[in-house]
C-alpha positions in Angstrom: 5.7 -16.9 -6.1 2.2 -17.0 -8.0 1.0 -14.6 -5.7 4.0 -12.0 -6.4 3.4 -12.5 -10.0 -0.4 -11.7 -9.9 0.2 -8.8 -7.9 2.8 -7.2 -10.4 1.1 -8.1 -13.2 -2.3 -6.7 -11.8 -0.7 -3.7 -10.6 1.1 -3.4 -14.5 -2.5 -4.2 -15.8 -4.9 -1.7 -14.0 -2.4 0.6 -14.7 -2.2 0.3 -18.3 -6.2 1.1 -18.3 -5.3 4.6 -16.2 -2.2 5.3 -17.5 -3.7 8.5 -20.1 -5.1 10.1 -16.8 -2.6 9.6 -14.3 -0.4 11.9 -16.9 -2.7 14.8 -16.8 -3.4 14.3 -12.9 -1.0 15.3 -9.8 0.2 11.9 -9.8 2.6 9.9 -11.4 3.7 6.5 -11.9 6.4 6.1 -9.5 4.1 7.5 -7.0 1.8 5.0 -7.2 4.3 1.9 -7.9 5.7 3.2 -4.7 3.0 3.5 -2.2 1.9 0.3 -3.7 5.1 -2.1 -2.9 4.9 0.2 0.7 1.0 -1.5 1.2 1.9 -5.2 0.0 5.0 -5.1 1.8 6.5 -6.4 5.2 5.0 -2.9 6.6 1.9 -3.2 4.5 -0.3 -6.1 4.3 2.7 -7.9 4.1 1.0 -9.9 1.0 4.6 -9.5 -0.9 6.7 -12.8 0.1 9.3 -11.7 -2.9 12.7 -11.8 -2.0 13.5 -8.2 -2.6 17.8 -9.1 -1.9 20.1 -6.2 -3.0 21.6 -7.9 -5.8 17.8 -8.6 -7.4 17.4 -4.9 -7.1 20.2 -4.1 -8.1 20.1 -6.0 -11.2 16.8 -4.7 -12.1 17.3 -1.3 -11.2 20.8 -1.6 -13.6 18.7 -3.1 -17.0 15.8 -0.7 -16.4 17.9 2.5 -15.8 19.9 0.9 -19.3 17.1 0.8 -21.0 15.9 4.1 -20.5 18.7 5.7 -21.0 19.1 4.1 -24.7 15.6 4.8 -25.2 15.9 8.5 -24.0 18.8 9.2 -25.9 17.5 7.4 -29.4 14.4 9.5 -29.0 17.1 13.5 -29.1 15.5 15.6 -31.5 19.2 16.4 -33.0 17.8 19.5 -34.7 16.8 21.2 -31.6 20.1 19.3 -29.7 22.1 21.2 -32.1 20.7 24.7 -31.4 20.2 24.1 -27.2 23.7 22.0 -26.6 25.2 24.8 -24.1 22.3 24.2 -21.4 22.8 20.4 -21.1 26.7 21.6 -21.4 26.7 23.4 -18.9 24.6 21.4 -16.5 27.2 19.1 -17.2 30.2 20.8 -17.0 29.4 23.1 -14.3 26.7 22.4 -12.5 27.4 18.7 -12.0 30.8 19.5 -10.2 29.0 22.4 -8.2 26.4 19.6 -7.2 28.9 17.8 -5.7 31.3 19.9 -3.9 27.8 21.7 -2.2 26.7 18.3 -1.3 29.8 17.2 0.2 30.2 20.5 2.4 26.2 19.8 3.3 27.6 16.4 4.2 30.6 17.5 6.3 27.9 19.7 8.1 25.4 17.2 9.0 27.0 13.9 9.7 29.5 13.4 12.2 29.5 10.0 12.5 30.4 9.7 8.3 34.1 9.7 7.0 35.2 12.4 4.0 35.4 9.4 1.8 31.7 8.3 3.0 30.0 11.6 2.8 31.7 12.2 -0.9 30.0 8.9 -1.7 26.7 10.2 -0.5 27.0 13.4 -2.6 27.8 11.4 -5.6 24.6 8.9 -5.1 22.2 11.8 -4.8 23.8 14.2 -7.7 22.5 12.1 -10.7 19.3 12.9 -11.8 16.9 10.2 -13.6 15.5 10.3 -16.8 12.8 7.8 -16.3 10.8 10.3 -13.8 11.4 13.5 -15.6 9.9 12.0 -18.5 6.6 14.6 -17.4 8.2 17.1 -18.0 10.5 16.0 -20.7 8.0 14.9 -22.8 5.1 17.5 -22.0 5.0 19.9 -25.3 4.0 22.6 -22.9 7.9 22.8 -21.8 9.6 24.2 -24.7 12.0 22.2 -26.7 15.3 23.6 -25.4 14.3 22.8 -21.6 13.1 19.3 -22.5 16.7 18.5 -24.8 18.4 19.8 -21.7 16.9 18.0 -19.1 17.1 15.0 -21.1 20.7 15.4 -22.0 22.1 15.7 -18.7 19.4 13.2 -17.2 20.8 11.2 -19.6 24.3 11.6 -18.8 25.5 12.2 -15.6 24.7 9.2 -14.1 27.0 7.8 -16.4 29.3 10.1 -15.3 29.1 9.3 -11.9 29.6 5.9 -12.3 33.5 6.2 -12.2 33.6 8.7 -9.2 31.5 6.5 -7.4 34.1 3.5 -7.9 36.9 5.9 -7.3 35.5 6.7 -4.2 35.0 3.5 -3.0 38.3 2.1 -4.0 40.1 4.9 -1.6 37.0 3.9 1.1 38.2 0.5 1.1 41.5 1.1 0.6 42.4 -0.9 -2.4 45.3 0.9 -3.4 47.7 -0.5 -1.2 50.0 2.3 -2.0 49.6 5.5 -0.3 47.4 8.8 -1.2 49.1 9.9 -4.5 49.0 6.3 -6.2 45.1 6.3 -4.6 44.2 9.1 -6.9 46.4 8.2 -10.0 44.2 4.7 -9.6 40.7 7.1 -9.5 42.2 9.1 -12.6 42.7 6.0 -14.6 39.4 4.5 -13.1 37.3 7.6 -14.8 39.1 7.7 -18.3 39.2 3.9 -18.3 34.8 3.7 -17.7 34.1 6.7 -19.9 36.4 5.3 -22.5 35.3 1.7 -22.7 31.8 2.2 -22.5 31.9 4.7 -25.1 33.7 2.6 -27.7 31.4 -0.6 -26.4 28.4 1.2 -27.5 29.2 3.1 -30.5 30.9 -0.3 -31.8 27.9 -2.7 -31.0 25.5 0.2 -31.9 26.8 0.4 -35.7 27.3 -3.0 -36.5 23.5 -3.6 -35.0 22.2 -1.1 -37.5 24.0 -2.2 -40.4 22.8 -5.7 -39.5 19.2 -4.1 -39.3 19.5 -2.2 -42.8 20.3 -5.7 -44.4 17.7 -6.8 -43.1 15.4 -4.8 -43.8 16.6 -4.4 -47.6 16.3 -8.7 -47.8 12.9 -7.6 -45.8 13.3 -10.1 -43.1 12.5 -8.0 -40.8 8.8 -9.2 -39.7 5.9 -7.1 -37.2 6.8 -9.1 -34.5 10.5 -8.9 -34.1 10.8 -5.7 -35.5 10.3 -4.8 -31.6 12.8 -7.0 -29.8 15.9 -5.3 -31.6 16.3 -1.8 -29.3 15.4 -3.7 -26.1 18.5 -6.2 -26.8 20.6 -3.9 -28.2 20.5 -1.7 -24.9 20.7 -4.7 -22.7 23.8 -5.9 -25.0 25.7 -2.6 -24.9 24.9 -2.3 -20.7 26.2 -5.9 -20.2 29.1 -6.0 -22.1 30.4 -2.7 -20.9 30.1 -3.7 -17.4 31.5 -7.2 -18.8 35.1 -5.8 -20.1 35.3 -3.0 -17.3 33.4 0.5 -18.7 30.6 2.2 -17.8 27.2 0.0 -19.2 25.0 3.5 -18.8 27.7 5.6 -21.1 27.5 2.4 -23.5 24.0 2.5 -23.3 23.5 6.5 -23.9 26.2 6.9 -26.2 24.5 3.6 -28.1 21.1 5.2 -27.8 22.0 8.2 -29.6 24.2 6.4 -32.7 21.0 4.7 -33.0 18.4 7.5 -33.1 20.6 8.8 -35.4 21.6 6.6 -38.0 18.3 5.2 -37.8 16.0 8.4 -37.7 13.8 7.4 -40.2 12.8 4.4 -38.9 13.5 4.8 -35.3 9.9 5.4 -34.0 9.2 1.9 -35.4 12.2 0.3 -33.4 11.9 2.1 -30.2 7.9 2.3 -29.7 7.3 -1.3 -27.8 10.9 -0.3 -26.0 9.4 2.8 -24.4 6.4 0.0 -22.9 9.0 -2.8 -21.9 11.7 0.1 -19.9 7.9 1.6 -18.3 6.9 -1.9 -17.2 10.8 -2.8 -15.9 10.7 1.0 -14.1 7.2 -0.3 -12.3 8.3 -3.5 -11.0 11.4 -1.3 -10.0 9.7 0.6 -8.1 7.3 -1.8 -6.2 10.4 -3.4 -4.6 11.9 -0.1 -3.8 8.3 0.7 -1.9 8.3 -2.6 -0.6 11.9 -3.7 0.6 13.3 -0.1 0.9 10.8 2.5 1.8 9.4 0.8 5.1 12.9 -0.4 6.9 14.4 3.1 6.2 11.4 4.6 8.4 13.2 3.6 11.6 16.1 5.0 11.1 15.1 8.6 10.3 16.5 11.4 12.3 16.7 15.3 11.6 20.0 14.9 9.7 18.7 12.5 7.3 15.9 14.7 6.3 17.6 17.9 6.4 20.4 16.3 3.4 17.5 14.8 1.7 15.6 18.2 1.2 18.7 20.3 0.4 19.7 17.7 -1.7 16.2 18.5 -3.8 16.7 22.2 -3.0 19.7 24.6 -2.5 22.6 21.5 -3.5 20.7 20.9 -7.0 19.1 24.3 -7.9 22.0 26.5 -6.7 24.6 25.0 -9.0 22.3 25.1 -11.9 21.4 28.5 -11.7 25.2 29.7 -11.6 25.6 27.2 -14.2 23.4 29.3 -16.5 24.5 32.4 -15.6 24.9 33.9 -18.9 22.1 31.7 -21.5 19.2 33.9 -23.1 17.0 32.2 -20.5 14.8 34.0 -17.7 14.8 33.7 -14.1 11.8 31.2 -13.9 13.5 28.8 -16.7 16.7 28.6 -14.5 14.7 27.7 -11.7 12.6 25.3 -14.1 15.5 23.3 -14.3 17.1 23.2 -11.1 13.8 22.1 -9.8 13.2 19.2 -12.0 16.0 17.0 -10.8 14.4 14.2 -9.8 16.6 11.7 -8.0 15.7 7.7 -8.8 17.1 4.3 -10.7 20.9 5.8 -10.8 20.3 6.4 -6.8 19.3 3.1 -5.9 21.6 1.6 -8.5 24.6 3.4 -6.7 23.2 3.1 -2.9 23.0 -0.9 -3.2 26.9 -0.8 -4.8 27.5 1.0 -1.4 25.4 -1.3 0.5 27.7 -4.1 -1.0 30.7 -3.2 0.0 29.7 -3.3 3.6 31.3 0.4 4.7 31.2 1.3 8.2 28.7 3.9 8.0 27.0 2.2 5.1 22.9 2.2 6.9 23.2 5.6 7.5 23.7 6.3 3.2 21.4 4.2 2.4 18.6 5.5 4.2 19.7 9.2 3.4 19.6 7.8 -0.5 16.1 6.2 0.4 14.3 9.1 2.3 16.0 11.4 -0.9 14.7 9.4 -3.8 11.2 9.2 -2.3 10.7 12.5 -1.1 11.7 13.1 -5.2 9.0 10.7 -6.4 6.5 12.8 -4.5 7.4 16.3 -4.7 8.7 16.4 -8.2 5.9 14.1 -9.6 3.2 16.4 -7.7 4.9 19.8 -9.0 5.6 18.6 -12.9 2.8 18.7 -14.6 0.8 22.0 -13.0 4.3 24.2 -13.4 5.0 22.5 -16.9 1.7 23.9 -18.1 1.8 27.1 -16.2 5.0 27.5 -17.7 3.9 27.0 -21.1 0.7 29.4 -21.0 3.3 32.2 -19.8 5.3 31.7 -22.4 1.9 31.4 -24.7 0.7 34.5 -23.6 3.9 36.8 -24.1 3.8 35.2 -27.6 
């Protein structure tokens, strides 16, 4: 155990000293965090001894991808929201669905040994994108402001949308309906209204009555340096948990939460969320050192050409199609609609939804696992290489017709 502790907290440390010039380099954090659990683990030097089970993952994975999600969504610049809301819409609306019906026909292509039910399950693992590793592009100024709000919008929220349509799909996988096709898809109906709606009222309720509490606070001035930074991190945790408690969706409690808060609290909100942003980074490393370590090297026997053919469409033609006909129509130029559909970057939501899967112990369950693992770290590499040299090049074209 002391060993696993002085590795993460060694890796956490010596990145802490490097963090300013890993952002202006090729790499990125996940990258590293990554190859790192992959060296120390069973594959590796095998210096890990960790039990990385799926539910520890799992549970980690959930509170850091909740945490970021508040934290993205307290940080929306409302103004710019305001005058950019039909590219996230869209994304949303349109290219979301498109996402998934081109990854399921992808799906029905390439795996023969996978049931309909299966392969929409694999389309809806891979479709969310994550807001922790677009946070290059998202927060590089060079971007403009419209591209970043929409990126971090729809980061932001389809993953929460995808939440119910994952359980829908599992509940007609396993059959739980017990009553025949129609009553299957009345229960996946009420499944989606019944997440969405709980997890919104969960976090808007929690969120208002946590910044009233903070206002009194602050007027008595109890508020003191120190635990003036514990309040976001709790309040995202509290919204997740108890959403997933009374049967909602604990990301749309936490992104719907995150965005009360940055609002009613945007003049103090860079106070509140700045040790946040450091605790959801340092959750999102020790994420990802397990992922390297218990996921990355097991899936390596297990590849074959369809595996790697979904996971590279999935990055490709399945994400950058639908966005682009998504678009179709918005005062943007060819090279910002492929700006977009290229920065997708699949991650926490991923793993989050591929150990749910792993869970439930389907019959093809290994082979969507590994298709989820070789996706989510062909991501981590290609997208984290690519961000920051096309986020500047795009912002010097822009520049220069300025």
């Amino acid at each position: 155990m002391y060993l696993d502790l002085a590795l993460l907290a060694g890796c956490a440390l010596l990145f802490s000293c490097v963090a300013g010039a890993v952002e202006k380099s090729r790499l990125t954090g996940p990258i590293i965090f990554v190859f790192f659990g992959f060296c120390i683990g069973p594959l590796g030097a095998g210096l890990l001894s960790l039990k990385a089970e799926a539910h520890t993952l799992k549970v980690l994975a959930e509170l850091t991808l909740a945490l970021v999600l508040f934290i993205d969504a307290a940080s929306a610049d409302f103004k710019v929201l305001r005058s950019s809301a039909k590219i996230p819409l869209r994304l949303l609306l349109i290219g979301l669905p498109l996402t998934l019906l081109l990854g399921f026909g992808f799906g029905v292509a390439l795996f023969d040994n996978l049931s309909l039910i299966e392969v929409a399950l694999l389309a809806t693992i891979v479709a969310p994108t994550d807001a922790a590793l677009g946070q290059a592009v998202v927060k590089n100024e060079s971007v403009p402001a419209d591209l970043r709000q929409g990126l971090s919008v729809e980061s932001g929220l389809n993953d929460g949308i995808c939440v119910p349509i994952l359980f829908a799909f599992l509940a007609l996988a396993l059959g739980t309906s017990g009553h025949g096709e129609g009553s299957g898809w009345h229960l996946a109906m009420a499944l989606l209204a019944e997440e969405i709606g709980i997890g919104l009222i969960v976090g808007v309720t929690l969120t208002s009555l946590t910044v009233l509490l903070l206002r009194f606070a602050r007027s008595r001035q109890w508020l003191t340096h120190t635990w003036v930074q514990i309040p976001v991190i709790a309040l995202a945790i509290t919204c997740f948990a108890s959403a997933q408690f009374v049967g909602g969706s604990g990301f749309i409690a936490s992104f719907c939460g995150g965005l009360l808060f940055g609002y009613m609290t945007k003049n103090h909100r860079d106070e509140f969320l700045r040790a946040a942003e450091g605790t959801g980074e340092t959750f999102a490393l020790i994420t990802w050192v397990l992922f390297g370590s218990a996921v990355v090297g097991r899936s390596i026997d297990y590849l074959n050409w369809s595996i790697v053919g979904y996971a590279v469409l999935s990055l490709t033609v399945i994400r950058m199609l639908p966005v682009y006909i998504s678009l179709v129509g918005v005062n943007l130029n060819t090279e910002g609609k492929l700006f977009l559909g290229w920065f997708g970057p699949r991650g926490l939501a991923s793993i989050v939804f591929a150990v749910i899967v792993l869970n439930a112990d389907l019959p093809h369950g290994d082979t969507i696992i590994v298709t989820v693992a070789v996706t989510v770290t062909l991501s981590i590499l290609v997208h984290g290489v690519t961000a920051n040299p096309w986020a500047r090049a795009l912002g010097n074209r822009l520049k220069g017709n300025t």
